[in-house]
SEKOL-36898 format. One record per residue (C-alpha): residue in three letters; x, y, z. Coordinates in steps of 0.02 Angstrom, whole numbers, plus 50000, padded with zeros to 5 digits. Layout:
<nodes>
alaXYZ...
</nodes>
This chain:
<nodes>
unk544895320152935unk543235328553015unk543375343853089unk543805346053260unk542745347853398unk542235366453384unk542955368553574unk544645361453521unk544855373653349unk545515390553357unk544665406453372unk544505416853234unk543955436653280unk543535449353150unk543385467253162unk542625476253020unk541755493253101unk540595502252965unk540775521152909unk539805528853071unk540605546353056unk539565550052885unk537965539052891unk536585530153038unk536655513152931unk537455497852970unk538575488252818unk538705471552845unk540485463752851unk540685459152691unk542495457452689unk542375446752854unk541455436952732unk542495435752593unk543785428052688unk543045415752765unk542285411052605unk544025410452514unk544855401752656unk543585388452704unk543955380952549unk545545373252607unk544825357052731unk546485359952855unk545505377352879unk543735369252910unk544305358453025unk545735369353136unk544865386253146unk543205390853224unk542515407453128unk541805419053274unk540305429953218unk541055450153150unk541405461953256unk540305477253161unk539295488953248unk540675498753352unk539935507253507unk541585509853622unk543285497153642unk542855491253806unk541095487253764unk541745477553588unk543035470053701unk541865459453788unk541185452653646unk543065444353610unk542985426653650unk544875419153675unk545595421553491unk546875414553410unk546775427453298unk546265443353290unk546205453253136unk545345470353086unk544925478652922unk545455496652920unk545085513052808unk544795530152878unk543265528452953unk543905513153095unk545645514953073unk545705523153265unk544335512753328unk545215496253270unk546935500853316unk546255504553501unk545185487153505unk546645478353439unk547865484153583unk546715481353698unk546435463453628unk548105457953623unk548425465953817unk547075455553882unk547595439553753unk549575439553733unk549645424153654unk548555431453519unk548965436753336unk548585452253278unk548295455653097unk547875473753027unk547215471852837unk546295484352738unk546755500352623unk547385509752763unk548745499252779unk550255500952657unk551665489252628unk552895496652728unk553845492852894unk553175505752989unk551495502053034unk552485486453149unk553635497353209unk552445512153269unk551175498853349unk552005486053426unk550485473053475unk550135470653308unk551075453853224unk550555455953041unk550095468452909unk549295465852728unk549395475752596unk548225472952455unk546905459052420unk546855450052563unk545825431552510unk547415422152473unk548585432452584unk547535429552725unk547235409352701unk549275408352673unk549365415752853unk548145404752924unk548735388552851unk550525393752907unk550125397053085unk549615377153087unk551545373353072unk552445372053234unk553755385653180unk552865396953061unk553925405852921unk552815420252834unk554365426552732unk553485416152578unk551755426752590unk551925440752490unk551045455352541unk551425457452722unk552755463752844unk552745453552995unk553705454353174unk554935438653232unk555905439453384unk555835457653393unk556245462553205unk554765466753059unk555205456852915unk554335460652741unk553655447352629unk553725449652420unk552705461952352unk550905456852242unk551065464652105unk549155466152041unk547665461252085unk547535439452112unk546895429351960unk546085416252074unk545125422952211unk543665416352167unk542765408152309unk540805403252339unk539735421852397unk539705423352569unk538035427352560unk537205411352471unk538485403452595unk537395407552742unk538955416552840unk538115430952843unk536335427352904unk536505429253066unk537155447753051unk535635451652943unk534445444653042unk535315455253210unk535155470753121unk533365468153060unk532785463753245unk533735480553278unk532695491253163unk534005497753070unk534405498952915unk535305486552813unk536735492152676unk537645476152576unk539095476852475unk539265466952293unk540615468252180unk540675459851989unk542415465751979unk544065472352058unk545265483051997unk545345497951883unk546365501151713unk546635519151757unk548075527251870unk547565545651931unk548625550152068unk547385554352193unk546325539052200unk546695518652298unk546615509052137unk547825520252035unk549275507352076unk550195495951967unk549395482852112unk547575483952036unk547805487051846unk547375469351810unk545435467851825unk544705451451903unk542905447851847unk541775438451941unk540685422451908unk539055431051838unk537985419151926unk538915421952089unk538365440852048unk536125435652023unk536225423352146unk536945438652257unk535675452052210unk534305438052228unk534785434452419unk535135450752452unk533555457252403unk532415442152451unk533305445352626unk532515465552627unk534035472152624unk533865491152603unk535495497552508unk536645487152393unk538475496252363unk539505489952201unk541035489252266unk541455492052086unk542625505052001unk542155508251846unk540215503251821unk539815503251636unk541505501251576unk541075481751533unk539695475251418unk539165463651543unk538815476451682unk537075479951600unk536725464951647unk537095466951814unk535965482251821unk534595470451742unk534635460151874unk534565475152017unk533145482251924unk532065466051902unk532345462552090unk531655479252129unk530335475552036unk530055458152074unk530355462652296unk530275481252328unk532125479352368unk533455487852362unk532825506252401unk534605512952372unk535715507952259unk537635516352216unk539115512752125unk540665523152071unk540145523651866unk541645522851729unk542675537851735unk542455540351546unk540455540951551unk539895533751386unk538345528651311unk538265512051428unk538535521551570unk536945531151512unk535845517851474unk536265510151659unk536095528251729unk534255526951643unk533895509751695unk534325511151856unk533445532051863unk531745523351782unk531695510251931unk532105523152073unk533985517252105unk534995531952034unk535635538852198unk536545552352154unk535995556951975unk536695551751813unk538835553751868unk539985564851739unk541785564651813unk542835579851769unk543865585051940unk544435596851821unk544335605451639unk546025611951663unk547155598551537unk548635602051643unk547955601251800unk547405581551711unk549055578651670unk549725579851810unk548595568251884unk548535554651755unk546965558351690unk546505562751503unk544785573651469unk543585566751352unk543185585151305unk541675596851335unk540745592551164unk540715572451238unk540035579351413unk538875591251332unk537905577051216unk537905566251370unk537065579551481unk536035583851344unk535265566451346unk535065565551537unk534225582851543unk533085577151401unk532395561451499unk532375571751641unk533725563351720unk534895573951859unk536785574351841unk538135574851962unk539595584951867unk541205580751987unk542675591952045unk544095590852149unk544725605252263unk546715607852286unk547155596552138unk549115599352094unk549335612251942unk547345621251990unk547415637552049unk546195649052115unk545615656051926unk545765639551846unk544635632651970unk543395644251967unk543515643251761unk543015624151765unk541435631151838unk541225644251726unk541675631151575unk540355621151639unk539145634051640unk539355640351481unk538935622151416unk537285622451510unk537985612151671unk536935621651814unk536265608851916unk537295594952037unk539075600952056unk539675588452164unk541295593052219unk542455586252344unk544185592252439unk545775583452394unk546245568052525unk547935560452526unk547635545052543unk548415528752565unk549135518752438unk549145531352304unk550345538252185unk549925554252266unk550625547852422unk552335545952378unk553505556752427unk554515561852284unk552615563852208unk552205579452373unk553815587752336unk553735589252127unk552165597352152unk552335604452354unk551075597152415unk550615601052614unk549345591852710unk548295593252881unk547835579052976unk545875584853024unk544505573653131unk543285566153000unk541675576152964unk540405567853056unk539715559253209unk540945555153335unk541395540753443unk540725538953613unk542285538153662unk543125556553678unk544665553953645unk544465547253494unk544075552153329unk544455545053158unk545695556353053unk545775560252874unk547475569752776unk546625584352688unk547915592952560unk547825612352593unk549355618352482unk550245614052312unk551565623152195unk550085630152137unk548915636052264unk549455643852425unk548415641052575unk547425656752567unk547225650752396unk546305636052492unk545185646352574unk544555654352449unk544565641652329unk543375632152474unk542265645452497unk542015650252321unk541235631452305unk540075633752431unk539455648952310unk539315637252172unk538565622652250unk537215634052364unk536755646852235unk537115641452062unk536695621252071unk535725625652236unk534605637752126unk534735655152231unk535705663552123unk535575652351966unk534145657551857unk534585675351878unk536265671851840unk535685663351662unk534475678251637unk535985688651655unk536945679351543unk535615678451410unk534855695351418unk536195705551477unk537785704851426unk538475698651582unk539205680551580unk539445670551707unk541145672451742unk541035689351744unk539455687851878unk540265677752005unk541935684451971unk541085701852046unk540015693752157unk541265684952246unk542605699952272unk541215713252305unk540485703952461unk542095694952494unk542535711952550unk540895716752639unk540775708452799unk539225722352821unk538185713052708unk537235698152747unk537855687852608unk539625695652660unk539615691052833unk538915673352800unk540495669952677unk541845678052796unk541155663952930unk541675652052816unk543105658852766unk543605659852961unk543085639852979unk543995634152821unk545715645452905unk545445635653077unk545725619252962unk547475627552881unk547865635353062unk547565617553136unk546345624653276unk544775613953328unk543955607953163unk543395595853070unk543875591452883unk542195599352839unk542515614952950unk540985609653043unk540625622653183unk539135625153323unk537945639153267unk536405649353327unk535055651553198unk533755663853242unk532075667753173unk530455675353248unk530935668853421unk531265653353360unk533225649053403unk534045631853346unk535825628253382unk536675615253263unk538385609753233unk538745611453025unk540005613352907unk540205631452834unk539155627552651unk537565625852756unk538105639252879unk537935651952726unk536335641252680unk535405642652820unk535915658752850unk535405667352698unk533835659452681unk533215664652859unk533745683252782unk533385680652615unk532225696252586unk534005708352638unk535075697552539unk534175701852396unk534055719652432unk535905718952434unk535865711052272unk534945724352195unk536135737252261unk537665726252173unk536745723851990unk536625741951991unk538285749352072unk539595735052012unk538495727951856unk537655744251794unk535995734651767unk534585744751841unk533175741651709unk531465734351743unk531515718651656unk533245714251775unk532525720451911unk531095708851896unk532215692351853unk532955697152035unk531055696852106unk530735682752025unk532355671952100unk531955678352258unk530015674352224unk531065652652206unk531925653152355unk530815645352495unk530575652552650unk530015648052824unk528675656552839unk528025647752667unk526395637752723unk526145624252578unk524235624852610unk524135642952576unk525465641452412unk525695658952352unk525455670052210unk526445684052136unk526275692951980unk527565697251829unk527635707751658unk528775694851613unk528475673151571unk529895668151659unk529245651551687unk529305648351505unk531085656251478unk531915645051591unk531155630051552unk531265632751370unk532715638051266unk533395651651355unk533375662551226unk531695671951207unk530705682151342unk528985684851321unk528295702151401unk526775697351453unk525805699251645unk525665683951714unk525055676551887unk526335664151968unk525625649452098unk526805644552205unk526075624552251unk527465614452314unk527225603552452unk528875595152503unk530745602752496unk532465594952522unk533465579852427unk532285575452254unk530855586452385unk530715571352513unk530295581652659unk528495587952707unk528565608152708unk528065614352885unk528015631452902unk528605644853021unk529635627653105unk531565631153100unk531745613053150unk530685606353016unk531435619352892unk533405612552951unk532885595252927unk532705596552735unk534845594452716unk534925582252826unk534885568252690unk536825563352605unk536605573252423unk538425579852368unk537515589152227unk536455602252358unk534995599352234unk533835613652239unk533455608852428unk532785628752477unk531835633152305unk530145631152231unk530215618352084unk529835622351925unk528505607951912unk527415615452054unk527305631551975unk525685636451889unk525265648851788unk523435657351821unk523275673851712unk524245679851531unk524055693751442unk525005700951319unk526015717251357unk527375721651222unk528655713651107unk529565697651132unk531405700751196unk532365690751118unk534275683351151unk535305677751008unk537005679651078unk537165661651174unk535965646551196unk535575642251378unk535285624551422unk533975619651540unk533605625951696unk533535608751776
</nodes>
């Protein structure tokens, strides 16, 4: 039979709002996409339901609203960057459509009776993949008295009650279905956003599903153990479209990249289309939690063609083995992390070393030791670390999980952009307590990684803390250990004052007072008349702040080496000149460069071993031109504006963003001036 006239067939709407809180770029709606493609497959589908174009680029309800032509159907796809968005369209949707459907899908939904109960306009919730689920509901609705109690994976209302379907119990073997890219459903959406200017981010995936279960994280159910892999072809023809179409980002949707042999041939294909088109610019993909020697040849593939977003990815959360074990995650051990940094820092390659705040079993000293641990193995650049979530559809989020190991959450606005609309903001549940860690544990546990992703991987503090290490007798743990409680208890101090802020933003988050999950405040920055006022989260509070006073934060710091550290000799002294000498300043004018002189090489010393230090007078040219994320922003100086703008770019790693880089430093004059120094107590990796 042909398919119906498409003024007879029933509407199909589809809401699938991006991640606007974090980033400017639009995703296209690829799981709008997906289920079309899987459904369309079945002719009864093709010829009773007409597919109306996504709903994507969210801009208020009542302005989306008008875009919703008569459905049949309305469904949404919710996580918890739309989940408030959607649920507000929706009930406006079905108020001005009664007769409508309503179908909430996505991972924010879990199989459970209550999402039904606490919203009342919506008809039907999935849980899980949603390609088959969704079809089964679609070809049911055709019969003249539907009966969903055969679809598993749903809870759905009848005459008043919410009625739960069986449970899928892993991931579907057949949900295969033609790309709904080479399909052509998504042209139209690509060519709209192109006409718009902005910029285009697509979503692929070669698999789905992950073999691992930590607690914390969507696909450590039973429901996604079993991994589907896509056609391969599907996968080329994807990248080819994709990138013959311009499109600006591709995101592997992808758990584990480099777990499989055949995902280097995936990253093949990226990199000859980049080379072949210009396209993609970005590229990103959640590698395989158990980095091995795949994972680094795709890491340097994909670093050699310009796609390695984030740096080559090493995923600890934590060296603490209980703290692992309690959330179903073994450690491949330091020696196995320490080769596979060694081979990225030899290629030149940056790293993004991964921890988790609040995890059940850390406490405050065995968090700050997985930093220290790090350190001691040369890890010093791209800590990348992130505050627990409870999210959805976790192990973590069941209850008798919470109360073995006490867990407490706070509900807190997503960091970010807000809607136009006021009263609403998209919500995340941020997990502020455990048997383990009390919330002023919290606190400080938060501030002390804004200290270790500023200074240390940030570079303020870093090289003198290796110097110190090296040379001195003073390890790191030992450093930040005394550096943290002497200014924690000097709000006098610059550096003191700047880390009792945060400490006051990261408390309005446990006291539930107006913040969100980042702590993000409004601040005044001033600086030689120059005043900017910007809303940010408390890591680039103390950023900003300390580099505007940079020169009496290091005055401070000589006053702490020598009262709480006992080091008051000239060579020390001078490794504290010379890591103030790195840290850029405002009124640095990248025409003029700078020069300063030194009786010590201490560009050689940190770039080399780490373990000898020549005395010798040497001249220091300061030349660089840019600063900010891998130095993409042009220095301007004595411009707080311009100066602000270098963090504005997403980097979780706070890479060196306010120093001079090592490459741009040139040495003019050398002359010899004593003895070498030299340090055989412990080998210092690279500076990076």
């Amino acid at each position: 039979m042909p398919p119906k006239h498409i003024t007879d067939r029933r509407n199909i709407c589809f809401a699938e709002f991006a991640n606007q809180s974090w980033f400017t770029e639009i995703y296209i709606p690829y799981v709008w996409g997906s289920l079309r493609a899987f459904a369309e497959q079945h002719n009864d589908i093709v010829s009773e339901y007409n597919w109306q174009e996504p709903l994507y680029d969210y801009t208020n309800s009542d302005d989306v609203l008008e875009q919703v032509d008569s459905p049949d159907v309305f469904a949404f796809s919710g996580y918890m960057w739309n989940w408030n968005k959607s649920l507000k369209l929706s009930q406006k949707v079905k108020t001005k459509y009664p007769k409508c459907s309503i179908i909430a899908g996505g991972p924010q939904v879990v199989h459970s009776p209550e999402l039904l109960r606490a919203h009342p306009w919506i008809d039907i919730s999935v849980c899980g993949a949603g390609e088959q689920t969704f079809r089964d509901i679609l070809l049911e609705r055709l019969n003249e008295a539907p009966d969903f109690s055969h679809i598993p994976g749903i809870h759905f209302r009848n005459n008043g009650h919410v009625y739960a379907g069986a449970t899928r119990d892993r991931v579907p073997e057949d949900i295969d279905a033609p790309s709904p890219y080479t399909a052509g459903y998504l042209d139209k959406v690509i060519d709209e956003v192109h006409s718009k200017g902005k910029t285009i981010v697509a979503r692929v995936e070669t698999n789905r599903g992950c073999p691992y279960r930590c607690t914390y994280c969507g696909h450590g159910t039973i429901a996604h153990t079993h991994i589907h892999h896509f056609p391969k072809q599907r996968t080329v023809e994807d990248i080819r479209y994709l990138t013959e179409k311009q499109v600006f980002g591709i995101y592997c949707l992808d758990a584990n990249l480099g777990m499989y042999e055949q995902d280097t041939g995936f990253t093949d294909t990226i990199c000859s289309a980049k080379k072949r088109t210009g396209y993609p610019k970005f590229f990103f993909s959640s590698m395989a939690k158990n980095s091995n020697d795949r994972v680094f040849q795709i890491s340097k593939q994909l670093y050699q063609h310009g796609l390695l977003s984030r740096g080559g990815n090493i995923s600890v959360q934590s060296m603490n083995l209980s703290v692992l074990e309690n959330i179903d995650r073994k450690m491949i051990g330091i020696n196995k992390y320490m080769d596979l940094k060694k081979k990225y820092t030899e290629l030149g390659i940056p790293t993004l070393t991964e921890l988790i705040v609040g995890l059940p079993g850390e406490t405050f000293e065995t968090f700050k030791q997985s930093f220290y641990t790090l350190q001691n193995a040369g890890f010093h650049d791209g800590y990348g670390t992130f505050a627990l979530l409870m999210l959805p559809n976790t192990p973590m989020s069941k209850p008798e999980y919470q109360e073995k190991h006490g867990i407490r959450y706070v509900t807190r606005p997503v960091h970010g952009r807000a809607s136009a609309e006021e009263d609403l903001r998209e919500e995340v549940n941020l997990v502020i307590k455990t048997n383990s860690m009390s919330e002023t544990d919290w606190v400080k546990m938060r501030v002390f990684e804004q200290v270790m992703r500023v200074f240390h991987s940030g570079g303020p503090l870093r090289f003198l803390a290796i110097y110190l290490n090296a040379l001195e007798d003073t390890a790191f743990a030992q450093f930040y250990d005394e550096l943290f409680d002497y200014f924690w208890e000097r709000s006098e101090t610059i550096f003191g004052s700047t880390l009792n802020t945060a400490r006051e933003a990261y408390q309005r988050i446990v006291d539930l007072e107006e913040a969100d999950q980042a702590g993000s405040q409004k601040y005044k920055f001033s600086w030689q008349k120059q005043e900017v006022e910007l809303t940010v989260s408390p890591y680039r509070f103390v950023w900003y702040q300390c580099s505007l006073h940079r020169d009496a934060f290091f005055r401070e710091f000589a006053v702490f080496l020598r009262e709480i550290l006992n080091i008051d000799n000239p060579r020390a002294l001078e490794a504290l000149r010379f890591q103030q000498s790195l840290w850029l300043h405002p009124s640095y004018d990248p025409e003029e460069g700078k020069v300063e002189e030194f009786g010590w090489d201490w560009i050689e010393f940190f770039t080399g071993d780490g373990r000898v230090l020549n005395e010798v007078h040497i001249g220091i040219k300061y030349q660089d031109q840019q600063m900010g994320y891998y130095s993409q922003v042009e220095i301007v100086p004595n411009d707080l504006n311009a100066f602000f703008k270098a963090s504005q770019s997403i980097d979780p790693a706070e890479r060196q963003r306010y120093v001079h880089q090592f490459d741009k430093l040139e040495k003019i004059t050398t002359y010899n001036a004593g003895a070498n120094c030299d340090s055989s107590r412990s080998r210092v990796g690279n500076s990076g």
